[in-house]
N, C-alpha and C positions, 0 to 999 in steps of 0.2 A: 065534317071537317077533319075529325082526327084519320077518318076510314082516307081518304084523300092525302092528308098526310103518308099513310102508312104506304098507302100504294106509291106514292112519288117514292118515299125509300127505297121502297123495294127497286121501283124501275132503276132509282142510281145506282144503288147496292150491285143489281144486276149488270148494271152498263160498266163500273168500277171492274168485275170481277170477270167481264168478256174481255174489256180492252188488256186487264193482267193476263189473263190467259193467252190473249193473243202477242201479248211481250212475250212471255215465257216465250210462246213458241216458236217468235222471230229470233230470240237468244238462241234458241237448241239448234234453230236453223243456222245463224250465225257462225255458233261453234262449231259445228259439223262439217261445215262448207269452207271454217276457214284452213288454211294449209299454210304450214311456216317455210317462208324462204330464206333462202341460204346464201350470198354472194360470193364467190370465191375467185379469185383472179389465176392464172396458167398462163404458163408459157405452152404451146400446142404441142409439140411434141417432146416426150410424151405423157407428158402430164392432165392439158385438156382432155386426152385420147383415154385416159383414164377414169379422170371423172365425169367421162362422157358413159363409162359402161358402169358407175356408181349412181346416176339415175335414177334409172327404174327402181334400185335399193333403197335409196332415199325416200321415194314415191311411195315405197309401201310403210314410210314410218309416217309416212307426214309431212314430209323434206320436201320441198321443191327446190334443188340445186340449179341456182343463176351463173354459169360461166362466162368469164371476159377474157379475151387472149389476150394475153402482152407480149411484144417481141421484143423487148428486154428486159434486164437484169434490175432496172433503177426504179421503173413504175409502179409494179407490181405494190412494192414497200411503201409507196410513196403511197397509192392509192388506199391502201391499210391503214395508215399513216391518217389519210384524210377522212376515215370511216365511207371511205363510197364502197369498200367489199368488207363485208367479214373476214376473209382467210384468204392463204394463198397459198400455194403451192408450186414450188421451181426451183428454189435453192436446199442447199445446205445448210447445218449450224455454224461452222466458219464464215459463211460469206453472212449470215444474218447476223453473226455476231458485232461483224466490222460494220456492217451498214447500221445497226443501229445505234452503234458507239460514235457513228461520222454525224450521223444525222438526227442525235438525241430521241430515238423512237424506242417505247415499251414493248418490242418486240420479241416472243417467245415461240419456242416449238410445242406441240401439241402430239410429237411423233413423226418416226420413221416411215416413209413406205418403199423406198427402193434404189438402188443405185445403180449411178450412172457412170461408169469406169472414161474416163479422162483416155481418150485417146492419140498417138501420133500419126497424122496421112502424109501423106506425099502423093503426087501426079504425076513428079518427076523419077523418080524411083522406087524402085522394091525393096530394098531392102537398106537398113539405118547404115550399113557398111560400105554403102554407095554414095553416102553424103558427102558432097565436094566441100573443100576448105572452104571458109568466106561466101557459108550456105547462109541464106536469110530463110528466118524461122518465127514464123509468127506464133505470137500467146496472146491469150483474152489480155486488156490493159486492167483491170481491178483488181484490187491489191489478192483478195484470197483465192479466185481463178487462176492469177495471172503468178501466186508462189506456188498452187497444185500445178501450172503446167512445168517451172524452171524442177519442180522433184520430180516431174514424172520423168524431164532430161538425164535429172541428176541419177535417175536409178536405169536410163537405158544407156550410161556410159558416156554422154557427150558433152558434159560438163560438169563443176563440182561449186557446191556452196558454200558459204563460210559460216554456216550451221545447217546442217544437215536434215532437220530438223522443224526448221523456221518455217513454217507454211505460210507466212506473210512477205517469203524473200523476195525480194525486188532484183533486176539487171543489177544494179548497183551490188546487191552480195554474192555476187559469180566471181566465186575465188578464184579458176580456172577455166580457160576455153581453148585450148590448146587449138583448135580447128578453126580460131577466128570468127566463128557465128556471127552473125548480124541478127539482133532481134529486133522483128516488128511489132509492137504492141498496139492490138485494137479491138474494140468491144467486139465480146463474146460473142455475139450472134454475128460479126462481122467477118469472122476468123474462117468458116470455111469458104468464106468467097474472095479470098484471098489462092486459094489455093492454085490458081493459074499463076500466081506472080512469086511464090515463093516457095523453096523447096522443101521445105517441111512445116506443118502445123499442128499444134496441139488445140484442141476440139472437143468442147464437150457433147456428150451423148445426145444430149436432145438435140442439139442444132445438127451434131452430122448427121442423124436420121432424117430432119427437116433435109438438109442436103444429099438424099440418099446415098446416102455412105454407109456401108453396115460393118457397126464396131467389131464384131468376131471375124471379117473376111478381109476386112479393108486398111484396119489397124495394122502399121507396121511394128508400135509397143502401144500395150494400153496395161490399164491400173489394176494390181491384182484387186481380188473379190475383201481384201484384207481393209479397203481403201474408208479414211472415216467422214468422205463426203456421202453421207447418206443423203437422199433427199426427203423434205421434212415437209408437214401443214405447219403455219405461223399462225399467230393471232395477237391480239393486242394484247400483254400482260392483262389479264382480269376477264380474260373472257375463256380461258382453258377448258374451266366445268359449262360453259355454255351449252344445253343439252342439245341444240342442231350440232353445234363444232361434236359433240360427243359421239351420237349418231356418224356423223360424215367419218369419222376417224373409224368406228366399229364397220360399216359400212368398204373402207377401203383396206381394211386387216381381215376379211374375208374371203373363204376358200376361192369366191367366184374370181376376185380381181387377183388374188396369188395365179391361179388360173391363167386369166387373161394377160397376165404381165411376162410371164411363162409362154405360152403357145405364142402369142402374137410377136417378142423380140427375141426370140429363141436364143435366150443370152448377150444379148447386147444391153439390157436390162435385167437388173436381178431383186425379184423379192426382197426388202428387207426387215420381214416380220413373219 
């Protein structure tokens, strides 16, 4: 009976210490196999087109980076906002700052990666000296787009504001217009397809590129390299030291994407790191 006994121990003992062994080795499996992913929301050019070549760099940390395209200004936030992405990446810290002060969001910057110099087109003319009185001039309609486009006027001469200054000025603080302008305000990504109907537009860089428009050939004024809308990764207050978001950030401050930011917009975009 006791021999009997011993052996039944033994058989559990042993059955105990296969089945552990075989957790253990589902866990190694587990962990080996698993890969962290990463959500980050873009607007596509050129931003998605970005961390579309930060990928494969992710890839070899661990990172699986999920991109979502947004073609505007307001989701993006919104989406971050609602924890459906991690991060985003499109704006500036002016325009993030209004947006989360309008819309009570813990929204911070994580870092620079590159600027987009704010440029003026026209279809109708070449040059700003050609601009007939009682020209309509479209600007993004949001408050920190829409006072970058009235300074970029104010600094090519065709109008003046009653602070100089004020990156949040509105139509309402155009001290002077001597020429009579007519401004049309309409969201950002709306602004270069206006340009059949109005004779001059200020433009940000991603969207004229989406509209092949190229800022160094086609700009009749654009923003010097001085300009402090840099464009930033965001994240929710508390999640800064998050080691994917840390990763994604060392990953885009890298020779390859200084690089690729370089040969592929040959100055219509500029490094800013």
């Amino acid at each position: 009976m006791n021999k009997f006994l011993a052996l039944a121990a033994t058989v559990v003992l042993g059955g105990a210490l296969l089945i552990a062994g075989c957790g253990s080795d589902n866990n190694k499996a587990a962990s080996s196999g698993d890969k962290q992913v990463l959500k980050i929301g873009a607007t596509a050019v050129p931003h998605a087109e970005i961390l579309e070549q930060v990928k494969p760099i992710l890839a070899k940390e661990g990172v699986e980076l999920k991109i979502t395209e947004f073609t505007d200004y307001n989701t993006p936030n919104l989406a971050l906002g609602d924890k459906e992405i991690d991060a985003n990446f499109f704006q500036h810290v002016p325009y993030m700052d209004e947006f989360a002060k309008a819309h009570n969001l813990p929204l911070v910057s994580v870092g620079g990666v590159h600027l987009e110099p704010m440029g003026l087109y026209s279809r109708q003319i070449k040059d700003l000296k050609d601009l007939p009185k009682g020209a309509k001039i479209a600007i993004p309609n949001d408050p920190t787009n829409g006072g970058r486009a009235l300074l970029l006027l104010q600094k090519a001469g065709l109008i003046t504001l009653k602070d100089s200054n004020n990156i949040l000025s509105t139509v309402q603080d155009i001290a002077t217009n001597p020429n009579g302008y007519e401004f049309v305000e309409l969201e950002a990504a709306q602004v270069p397809r206006s340009l059949d109907d109005v004779a001059l537009a200020a433009v940000n860089t991603n969207f004229a590129l989406n509209a092949n428009l190229n800022p160094a050939k086609d700009a009749l004024f654009i923003e010097a390299n001085d300009s402090p809308y840099v464009n930033i990764v965001t994240v929710l207050k508390g999640n800064e030291n998050d080691p994917r978001i840390q990763k994604l950030m060392a990953a885009l401050h890298s020779p390859e994407i200084k690089k690729f930011i370089q040969d592929k917009y040959q100055g219509a975009i500029i490094p800013a790191f």
